[in-house]
DRENDO-1510 file (C-alpha; in Angstrom, 1 decimal, always signed):
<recs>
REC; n; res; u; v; w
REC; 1; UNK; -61.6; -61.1; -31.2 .
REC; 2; UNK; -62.9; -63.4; -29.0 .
REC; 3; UNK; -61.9; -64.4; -25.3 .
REC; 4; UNK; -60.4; -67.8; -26.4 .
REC; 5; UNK; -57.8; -66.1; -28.6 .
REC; 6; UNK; -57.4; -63.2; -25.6 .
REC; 7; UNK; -56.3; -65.5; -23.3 .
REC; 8; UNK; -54.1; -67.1; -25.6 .
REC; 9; UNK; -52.3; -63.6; -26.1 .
REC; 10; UNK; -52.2; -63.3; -22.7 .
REC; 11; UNK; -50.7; -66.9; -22.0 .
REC; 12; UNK; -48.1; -66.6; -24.6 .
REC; 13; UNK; -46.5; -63.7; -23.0 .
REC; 14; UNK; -43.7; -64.6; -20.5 .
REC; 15; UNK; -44.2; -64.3; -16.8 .
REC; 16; UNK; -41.9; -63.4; -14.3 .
REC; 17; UNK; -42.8; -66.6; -12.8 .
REC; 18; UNK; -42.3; -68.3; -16.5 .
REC; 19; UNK; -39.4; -66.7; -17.4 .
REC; 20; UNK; -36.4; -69.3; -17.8 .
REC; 21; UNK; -34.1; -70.4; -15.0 .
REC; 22; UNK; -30.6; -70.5; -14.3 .
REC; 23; UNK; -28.4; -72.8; -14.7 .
REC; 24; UNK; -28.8; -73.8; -11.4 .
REC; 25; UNK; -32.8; -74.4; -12.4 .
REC; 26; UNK; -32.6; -72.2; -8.5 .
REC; 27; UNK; -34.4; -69.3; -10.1 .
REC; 28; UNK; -35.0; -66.7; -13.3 .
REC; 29; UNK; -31.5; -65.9; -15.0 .
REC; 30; UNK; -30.7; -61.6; -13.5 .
REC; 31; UNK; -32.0; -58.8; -15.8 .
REC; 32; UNK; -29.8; -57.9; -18.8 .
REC; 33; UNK; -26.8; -55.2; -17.3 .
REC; 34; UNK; -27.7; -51.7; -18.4 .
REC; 35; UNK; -25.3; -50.1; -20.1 .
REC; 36; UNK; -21.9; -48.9; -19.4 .
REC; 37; UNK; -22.8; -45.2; -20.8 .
REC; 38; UNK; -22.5; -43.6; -17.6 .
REC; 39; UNK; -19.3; -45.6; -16.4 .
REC; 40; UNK; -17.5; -44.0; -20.0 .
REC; 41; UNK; -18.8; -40.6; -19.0 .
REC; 42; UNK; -16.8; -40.8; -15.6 .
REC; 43; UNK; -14.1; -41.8; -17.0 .
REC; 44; UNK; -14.1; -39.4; -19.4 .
REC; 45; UNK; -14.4; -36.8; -16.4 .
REC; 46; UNK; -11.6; -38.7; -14.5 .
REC; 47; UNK; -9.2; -37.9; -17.6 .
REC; 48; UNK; -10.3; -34.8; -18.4 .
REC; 49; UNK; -9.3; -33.8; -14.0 .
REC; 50; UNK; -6.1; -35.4; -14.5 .
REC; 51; UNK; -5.2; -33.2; -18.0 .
REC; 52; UNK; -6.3; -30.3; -15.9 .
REC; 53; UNK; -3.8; -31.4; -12.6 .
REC; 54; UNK; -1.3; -32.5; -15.2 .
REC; 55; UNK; +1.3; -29.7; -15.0 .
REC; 56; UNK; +0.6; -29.3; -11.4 .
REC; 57; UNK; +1.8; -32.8; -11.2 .
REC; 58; UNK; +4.6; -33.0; -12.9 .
REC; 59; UNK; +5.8; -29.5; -11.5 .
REC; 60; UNK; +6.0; -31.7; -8.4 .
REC; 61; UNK; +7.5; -34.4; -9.9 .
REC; 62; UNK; +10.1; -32.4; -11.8 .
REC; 63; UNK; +10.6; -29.4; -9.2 .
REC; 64; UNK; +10.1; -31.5; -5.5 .
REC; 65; UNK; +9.9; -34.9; -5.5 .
REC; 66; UNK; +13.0; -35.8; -7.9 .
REC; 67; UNK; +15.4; -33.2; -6.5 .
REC; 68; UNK; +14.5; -34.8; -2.3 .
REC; 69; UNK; +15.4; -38.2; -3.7 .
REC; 70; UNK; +18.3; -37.0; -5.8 .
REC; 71; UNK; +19.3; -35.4; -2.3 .
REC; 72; UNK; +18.9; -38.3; -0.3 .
REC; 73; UNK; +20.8; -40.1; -2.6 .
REC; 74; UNK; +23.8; -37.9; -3.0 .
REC; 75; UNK; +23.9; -37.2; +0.8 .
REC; 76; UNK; +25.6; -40.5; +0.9 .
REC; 77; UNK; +28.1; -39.9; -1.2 .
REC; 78; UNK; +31.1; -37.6; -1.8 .
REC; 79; UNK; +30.2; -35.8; -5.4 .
REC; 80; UNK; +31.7; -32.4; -6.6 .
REC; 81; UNK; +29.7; -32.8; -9.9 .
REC; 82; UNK; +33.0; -33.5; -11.9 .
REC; 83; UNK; +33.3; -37.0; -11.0 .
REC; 84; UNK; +31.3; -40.0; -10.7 .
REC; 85; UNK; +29.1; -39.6; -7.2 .
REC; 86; UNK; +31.6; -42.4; -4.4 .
REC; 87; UNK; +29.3; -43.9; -1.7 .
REC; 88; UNK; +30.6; -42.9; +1.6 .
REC; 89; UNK; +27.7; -44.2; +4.2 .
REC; 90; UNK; +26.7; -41.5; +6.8 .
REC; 91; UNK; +30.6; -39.8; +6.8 .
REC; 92; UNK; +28.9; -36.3; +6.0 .
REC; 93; UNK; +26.3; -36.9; +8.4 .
REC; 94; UNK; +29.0; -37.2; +10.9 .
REC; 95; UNK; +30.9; -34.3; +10.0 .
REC; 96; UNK; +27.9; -32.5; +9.9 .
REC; 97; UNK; +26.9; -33.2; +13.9 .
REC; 98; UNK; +30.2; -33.7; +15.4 .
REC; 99; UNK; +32.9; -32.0; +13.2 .
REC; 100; UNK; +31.9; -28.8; +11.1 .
REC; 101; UNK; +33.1; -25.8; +13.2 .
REC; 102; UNK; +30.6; -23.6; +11.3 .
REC; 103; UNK; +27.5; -25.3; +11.8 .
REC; 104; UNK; +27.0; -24.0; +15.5 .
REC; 105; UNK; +27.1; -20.2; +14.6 .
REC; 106; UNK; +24.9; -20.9; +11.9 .
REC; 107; UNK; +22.6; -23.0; +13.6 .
REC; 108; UNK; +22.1; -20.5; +16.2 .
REC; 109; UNK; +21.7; -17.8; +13.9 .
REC; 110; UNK; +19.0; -19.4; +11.9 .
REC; 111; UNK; +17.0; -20.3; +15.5 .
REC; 112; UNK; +17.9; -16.2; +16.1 .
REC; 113; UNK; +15.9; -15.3; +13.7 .
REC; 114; UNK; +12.8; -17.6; +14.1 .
REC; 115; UNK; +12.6; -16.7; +17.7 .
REC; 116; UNK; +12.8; -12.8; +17.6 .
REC; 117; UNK; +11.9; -11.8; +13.7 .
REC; 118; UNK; +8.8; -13.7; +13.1 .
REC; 119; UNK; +7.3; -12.8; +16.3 .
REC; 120; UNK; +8.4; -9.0; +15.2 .
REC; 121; UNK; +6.8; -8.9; +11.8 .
REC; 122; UNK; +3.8; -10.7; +13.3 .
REC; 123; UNK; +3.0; -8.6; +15.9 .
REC; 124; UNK; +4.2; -5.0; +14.0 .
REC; 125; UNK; +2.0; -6.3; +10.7 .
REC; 126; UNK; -1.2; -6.6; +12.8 .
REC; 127; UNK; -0.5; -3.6; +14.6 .
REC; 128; UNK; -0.6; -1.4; +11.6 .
REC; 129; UNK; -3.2; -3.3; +10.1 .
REC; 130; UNK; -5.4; -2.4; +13.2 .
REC; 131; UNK; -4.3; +1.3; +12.8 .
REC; 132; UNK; -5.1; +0.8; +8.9 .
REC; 133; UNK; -9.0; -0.6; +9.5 .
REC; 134; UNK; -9.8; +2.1; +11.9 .
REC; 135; UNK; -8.6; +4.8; +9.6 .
REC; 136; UNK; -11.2; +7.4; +8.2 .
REC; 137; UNK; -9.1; +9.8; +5.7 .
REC; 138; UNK; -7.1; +8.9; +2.9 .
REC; 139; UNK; -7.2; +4.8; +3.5 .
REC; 140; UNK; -5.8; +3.9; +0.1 .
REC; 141; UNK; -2.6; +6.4; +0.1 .
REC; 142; UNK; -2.0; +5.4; +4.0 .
REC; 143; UNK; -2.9; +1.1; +2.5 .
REC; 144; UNK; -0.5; +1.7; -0.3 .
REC; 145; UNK; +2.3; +3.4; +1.3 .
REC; 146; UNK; +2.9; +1.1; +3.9 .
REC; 147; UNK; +2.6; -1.9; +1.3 .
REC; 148; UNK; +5.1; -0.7; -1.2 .
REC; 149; UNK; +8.0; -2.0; +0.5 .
REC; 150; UNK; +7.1; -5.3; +0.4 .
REC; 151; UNK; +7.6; -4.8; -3.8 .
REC; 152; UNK; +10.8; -3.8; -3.4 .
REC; 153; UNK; +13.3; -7.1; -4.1 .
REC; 154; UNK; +14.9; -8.3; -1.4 .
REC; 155; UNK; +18.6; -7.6; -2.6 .
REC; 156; UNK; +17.6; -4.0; -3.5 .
REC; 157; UNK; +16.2; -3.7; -0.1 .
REC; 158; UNK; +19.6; -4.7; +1.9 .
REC; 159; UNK; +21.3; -3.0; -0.2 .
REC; 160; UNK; +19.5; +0.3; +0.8 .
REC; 161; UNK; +19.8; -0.2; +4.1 .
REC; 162; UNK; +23.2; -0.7; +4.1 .
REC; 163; UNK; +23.7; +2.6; +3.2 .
REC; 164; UNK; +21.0; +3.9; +5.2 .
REC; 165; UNK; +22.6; +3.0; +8.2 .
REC; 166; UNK; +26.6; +3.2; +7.1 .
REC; 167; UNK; +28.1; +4.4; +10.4 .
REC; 168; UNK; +30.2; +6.4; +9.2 .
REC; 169; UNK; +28.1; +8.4; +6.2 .
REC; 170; UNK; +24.3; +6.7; +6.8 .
REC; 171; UNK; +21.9; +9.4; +7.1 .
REC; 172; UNK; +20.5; +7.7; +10.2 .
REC; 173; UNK; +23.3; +8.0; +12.3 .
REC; 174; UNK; +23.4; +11.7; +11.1 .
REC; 175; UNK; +20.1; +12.4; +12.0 .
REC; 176; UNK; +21.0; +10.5; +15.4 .
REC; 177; UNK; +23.8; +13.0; +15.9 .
REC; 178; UNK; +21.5; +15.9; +16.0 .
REC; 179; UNK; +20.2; +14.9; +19.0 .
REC; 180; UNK; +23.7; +13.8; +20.6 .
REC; 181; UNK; +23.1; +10.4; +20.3 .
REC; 182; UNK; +26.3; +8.5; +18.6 .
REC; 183; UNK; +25.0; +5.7; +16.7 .
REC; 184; UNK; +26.1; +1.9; +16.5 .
REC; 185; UNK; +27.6; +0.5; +13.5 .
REC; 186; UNK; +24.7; -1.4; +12.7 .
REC; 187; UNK; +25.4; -3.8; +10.2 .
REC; 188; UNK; +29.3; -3.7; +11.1 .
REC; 189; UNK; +28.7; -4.9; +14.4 .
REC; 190; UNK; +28.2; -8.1; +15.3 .
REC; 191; UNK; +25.3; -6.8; +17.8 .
REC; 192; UNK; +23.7; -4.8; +16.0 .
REC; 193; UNK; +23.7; -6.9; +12.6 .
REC; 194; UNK; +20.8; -9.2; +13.5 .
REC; 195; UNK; +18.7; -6.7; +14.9 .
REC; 196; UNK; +19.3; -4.6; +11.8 .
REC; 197; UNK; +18.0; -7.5; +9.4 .
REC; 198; UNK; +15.0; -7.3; +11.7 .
REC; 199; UNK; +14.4; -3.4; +11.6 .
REC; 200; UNK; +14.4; -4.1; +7.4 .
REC; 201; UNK; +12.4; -6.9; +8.4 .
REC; 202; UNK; +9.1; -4.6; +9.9 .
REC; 203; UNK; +9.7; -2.3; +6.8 .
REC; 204; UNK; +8.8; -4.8; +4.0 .
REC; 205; UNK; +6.5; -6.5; +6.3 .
REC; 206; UNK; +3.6; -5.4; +4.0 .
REC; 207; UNK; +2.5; -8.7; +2.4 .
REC; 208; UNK; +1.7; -9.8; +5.9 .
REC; 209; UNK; +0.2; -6.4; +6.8 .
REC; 210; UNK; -2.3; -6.6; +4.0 .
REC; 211; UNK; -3.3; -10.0; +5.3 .
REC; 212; UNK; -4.1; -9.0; +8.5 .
REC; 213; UNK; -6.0; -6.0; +7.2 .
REC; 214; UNK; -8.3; -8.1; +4.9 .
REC; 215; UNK; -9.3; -10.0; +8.1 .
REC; 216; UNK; -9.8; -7.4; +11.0 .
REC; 217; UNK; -11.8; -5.8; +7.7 .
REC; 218; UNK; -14.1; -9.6; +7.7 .
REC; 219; UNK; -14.5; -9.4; +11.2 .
REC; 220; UNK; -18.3; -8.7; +11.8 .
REC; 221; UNK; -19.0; -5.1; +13.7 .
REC; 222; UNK; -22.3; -6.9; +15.5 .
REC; 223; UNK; -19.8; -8.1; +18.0 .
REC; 224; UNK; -18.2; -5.1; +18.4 .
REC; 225; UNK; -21.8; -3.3; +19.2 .
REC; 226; UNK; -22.8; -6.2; +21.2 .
REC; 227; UNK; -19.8; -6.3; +23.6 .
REC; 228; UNK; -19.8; -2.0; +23.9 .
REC; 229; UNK; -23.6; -2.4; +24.9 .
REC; 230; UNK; -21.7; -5.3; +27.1 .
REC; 231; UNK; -19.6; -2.8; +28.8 .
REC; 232; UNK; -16.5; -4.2; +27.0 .
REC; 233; UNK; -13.9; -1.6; +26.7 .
REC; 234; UNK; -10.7; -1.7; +23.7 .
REC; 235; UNK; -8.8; -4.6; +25.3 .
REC; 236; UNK; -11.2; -6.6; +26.3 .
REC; 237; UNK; -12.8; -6.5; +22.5 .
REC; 238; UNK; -9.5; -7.2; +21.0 .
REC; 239; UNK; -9.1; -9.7; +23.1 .
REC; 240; UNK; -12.4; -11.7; +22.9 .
REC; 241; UNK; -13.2; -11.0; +19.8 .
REC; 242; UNK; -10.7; -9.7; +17.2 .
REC; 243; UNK; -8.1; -12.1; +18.3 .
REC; 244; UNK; -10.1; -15.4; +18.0 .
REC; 245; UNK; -12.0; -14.3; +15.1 .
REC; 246; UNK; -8.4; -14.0; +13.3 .
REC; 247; UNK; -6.6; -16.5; +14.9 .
REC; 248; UNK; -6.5; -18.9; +11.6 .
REC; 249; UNK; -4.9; -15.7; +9.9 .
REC; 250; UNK; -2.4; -15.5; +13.2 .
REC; 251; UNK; -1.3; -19.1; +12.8 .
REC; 252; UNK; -1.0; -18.8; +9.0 .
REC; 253; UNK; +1.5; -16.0; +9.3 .
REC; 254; UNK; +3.4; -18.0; +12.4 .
REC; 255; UNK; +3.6; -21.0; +9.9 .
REC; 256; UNK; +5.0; -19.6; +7.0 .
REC; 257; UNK; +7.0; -17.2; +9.0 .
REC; 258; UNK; +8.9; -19.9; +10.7 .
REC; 259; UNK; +9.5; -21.5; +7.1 .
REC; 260; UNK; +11.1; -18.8; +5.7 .
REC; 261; UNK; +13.1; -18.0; +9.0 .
REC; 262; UNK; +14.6; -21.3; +8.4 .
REC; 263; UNK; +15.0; -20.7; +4.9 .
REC; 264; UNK; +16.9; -17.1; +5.8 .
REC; 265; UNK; +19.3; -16.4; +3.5 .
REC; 266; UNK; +18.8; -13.8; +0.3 .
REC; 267; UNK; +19.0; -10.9; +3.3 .
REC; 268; UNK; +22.2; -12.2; +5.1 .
REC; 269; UNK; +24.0; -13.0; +2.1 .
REC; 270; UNK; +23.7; -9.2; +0.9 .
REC; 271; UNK; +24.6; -8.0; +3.7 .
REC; 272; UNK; +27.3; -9.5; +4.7 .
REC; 273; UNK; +29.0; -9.0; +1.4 .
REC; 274; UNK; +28.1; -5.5; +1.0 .
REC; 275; UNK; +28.5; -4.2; +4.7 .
REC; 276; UNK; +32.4; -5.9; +4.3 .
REC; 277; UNK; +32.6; -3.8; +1.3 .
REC; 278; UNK; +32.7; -7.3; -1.6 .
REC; 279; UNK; +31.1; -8.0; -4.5 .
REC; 280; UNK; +30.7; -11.4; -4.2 .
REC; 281; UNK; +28.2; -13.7; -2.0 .
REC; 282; UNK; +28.6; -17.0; -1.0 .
REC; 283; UNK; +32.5; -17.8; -1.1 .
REC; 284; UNK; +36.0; -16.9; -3.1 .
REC; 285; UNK; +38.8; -15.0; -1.4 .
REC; 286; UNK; +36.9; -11.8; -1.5 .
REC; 287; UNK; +33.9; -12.6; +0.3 .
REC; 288; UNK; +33.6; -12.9; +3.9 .
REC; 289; UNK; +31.2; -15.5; +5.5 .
REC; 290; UNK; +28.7; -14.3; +7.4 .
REC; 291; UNK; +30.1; -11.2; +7.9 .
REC; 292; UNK; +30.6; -9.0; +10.5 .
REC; 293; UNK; +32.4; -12.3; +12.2 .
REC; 294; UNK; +29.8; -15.4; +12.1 .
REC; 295; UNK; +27.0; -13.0; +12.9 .
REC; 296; UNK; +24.9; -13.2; +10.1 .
REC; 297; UNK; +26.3; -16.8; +9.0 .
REC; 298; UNK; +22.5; -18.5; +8.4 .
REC; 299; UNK; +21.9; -22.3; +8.0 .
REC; 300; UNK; +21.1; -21.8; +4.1 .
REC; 301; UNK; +24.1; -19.5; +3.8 .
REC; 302; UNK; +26.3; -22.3; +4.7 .
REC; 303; UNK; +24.6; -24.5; +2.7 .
REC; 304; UNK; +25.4; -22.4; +0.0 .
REC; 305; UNK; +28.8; -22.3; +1.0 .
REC; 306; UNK; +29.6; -25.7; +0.5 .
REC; 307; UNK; +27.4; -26.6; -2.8 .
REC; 308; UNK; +28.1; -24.0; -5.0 .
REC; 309; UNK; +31.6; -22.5; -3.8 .
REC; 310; UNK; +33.0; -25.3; -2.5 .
REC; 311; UNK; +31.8; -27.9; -4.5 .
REC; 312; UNK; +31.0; -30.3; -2.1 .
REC; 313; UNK; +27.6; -31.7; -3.5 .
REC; 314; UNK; +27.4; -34.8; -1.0 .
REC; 315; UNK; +27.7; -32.6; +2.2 .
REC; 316; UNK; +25.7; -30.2; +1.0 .
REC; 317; UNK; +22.9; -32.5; +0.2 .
REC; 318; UNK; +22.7; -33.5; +3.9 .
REC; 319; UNK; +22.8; -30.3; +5.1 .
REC; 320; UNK; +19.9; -30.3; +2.7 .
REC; 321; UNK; +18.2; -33.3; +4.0 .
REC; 322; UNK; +19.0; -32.5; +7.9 .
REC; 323; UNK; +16.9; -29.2; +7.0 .
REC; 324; UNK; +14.1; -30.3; +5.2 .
REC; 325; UNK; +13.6; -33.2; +8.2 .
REC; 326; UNK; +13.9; -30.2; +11.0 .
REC; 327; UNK; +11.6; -28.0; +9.0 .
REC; 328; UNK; +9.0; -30.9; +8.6 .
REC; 329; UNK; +9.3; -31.4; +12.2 .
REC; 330; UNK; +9.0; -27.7; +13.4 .
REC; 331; UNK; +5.9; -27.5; +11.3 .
REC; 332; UNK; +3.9; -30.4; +12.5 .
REC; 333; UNK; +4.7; -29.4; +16.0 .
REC; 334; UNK; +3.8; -25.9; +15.3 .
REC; 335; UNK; +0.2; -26.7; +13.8 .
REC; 336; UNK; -0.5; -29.3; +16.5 .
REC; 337; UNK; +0.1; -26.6; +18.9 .
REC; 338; UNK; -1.7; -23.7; +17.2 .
REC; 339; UNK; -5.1; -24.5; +17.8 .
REC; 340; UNK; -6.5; -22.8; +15.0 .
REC; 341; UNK; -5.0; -25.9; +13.3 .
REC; 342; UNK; -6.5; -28.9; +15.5 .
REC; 343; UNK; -10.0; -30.4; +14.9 .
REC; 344; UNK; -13.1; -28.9; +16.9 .
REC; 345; UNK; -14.3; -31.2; +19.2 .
REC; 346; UNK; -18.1; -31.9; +18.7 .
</recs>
């Protein structure tokens, strides 16, 4: 081949320089788009993550967010489910704060039990999970006997301890008398009927005891050498180390605590209609509210009260509304104040 016909071949092949312009004549037209391959695959990876969170999101569809709105809604209106829903503006609102005799003792209940048995379970829970971690012998029986409890169901449990502590034929008192001491009447005494709840409360406290015993169990024994080589004695270990290390697990427990303290009710229920000696739970001639008196008449309880025995579907829904607004607003102040739950600061 010879170098005229080479530098023909090379001619004839297009240049970036001699490639065609733009319309504009400004420049060579863009290189061809590649193509869309990889903008199918994500797609396909986008469908296939919202299969996957498909029942999760329609469980909160189905099972959350239609049942606030249908609460809203209703809230504003007088309904008893037998007739069509009547638009009454914020009239159960202001029944609810200004005339509702019952709303005080329950109110005060409620707060009664997120002051004193949350702090109790918390503080009993990580004490035995403490005893727990540092025991040498027989760790699963001692594990699984203080967790058992916390199987039990919750109506079973009251009811047991109804009859444990019957003032009249409980085999608590009984053993109390052997020592000349005469017992209360627990759960028939409007004193003692709270702290009762709570003394059931530390004995099924084992779901929060086996929390705290798989973190003082993560907690690194370097630090524990390190501050004994220190000079560091019990307290001042527990308190510089054990406590922050598990304070996350601490403010976990204090914020799910406090939700369930304001959702109190399976345990009060039960026991007020077995203590007074009825059947039933909730309302009808035979039960008796929050007994012994308003004692252990809970938030929820009254809630109940109204829906379901009552009938009263509109007040009830803004008892239900007032309750998820005060639980919404106890739990954002609760986690900006636990620290464990604020941003570190670089």
């Amino acid at each position: 081949m010879s170098a005229t016909t080479k530098t023909a071949g090379r001619e004839a092949r297009p240049t970036r320089a001699s490639r065609p312009a733009g319309p504009s004549g400004s420049g060579p037209l863009p290189p061809t788009a590649p193509a869309r391959r990889p903008r199918s695959a994500e797609s396909r990876r986008r469908l296939v993550a919202l299969a996957m969170l498909a029942p999760a999101l329609l469980g909160l569809v189905v099972f959350f967010a239609y049942p606030l709105v249908a609460s809203v809604f209703y809230s504003f209106t007088r309904y008893n489910q037998l007739q069509e829903p009547q638009f009454v503006g914020l009239l159960n609102y202001r029944f609810l704060f200004t005339q509702d005799p019952q709303i005080g003792p329950a109110v005060l209940n409620t707060i009664w039990f997120v002051v004193i048995l949350v702090p109790v379970r918390i503080v009993c829970g990580l004490l035995v999970a403490g005893l727990l971690s540092r025991a040498r012998t027989a760790t699963g029986l001692w594990r699984t006997l203080f967790y058992l409890p916390a199987l039990v169901p919750p109506v079973a449990s009251v009811v047991a301890f109804v009859f444990l502590f019957n003032p009249g034929t409980g085999p608590v008192n009984q053993v109390l008398r052997l020592f000349g001491i005469d017992g209360p009447l627990w759960f028939n005494d409007p004193s003692w009927s709270k702290p009762s709840l709570v003394i059931m409360g530390v004995w099924v406290m084992g779901d929060i005891m086996i929390i705290f015993l798989a973190s003082l169990l993560d907690v690194p024994r370097d630090l524990y050498e390190a501050a004994s080589l220190d000079g560091a004695n019990g307290v001042q270990q527990v308190r510089h180390i054990t406590l922050p290390t598990i304070a996350p697990v601490i403010g976990f427990a204090a914020v799910t605590g406090v939700i369930a303290a304001l959702q109190y009710f399976t345990e009060a229920a039960v026991a007020s209609g077995v203590a007074s000696g009825k059947a039933t739970i909730g309302g009808g001639t035979a039960a008796q509210l929050g007994y012994p008196g308003t004692s252990l008449l809970t938030y929820t309880e009254l809630l109940y009260q109204h829906g379901f025995a009552n009938f009263q579907f509109g007040y009830a829904s803004a008892m239900a509304v007032v309750l998820f607004v005060v639980t919404a607003v106890v739990l954002v102040f609760t986690m900006r104040r636990i620290s464990v739950f604020r941003p570190e600061e670089s």
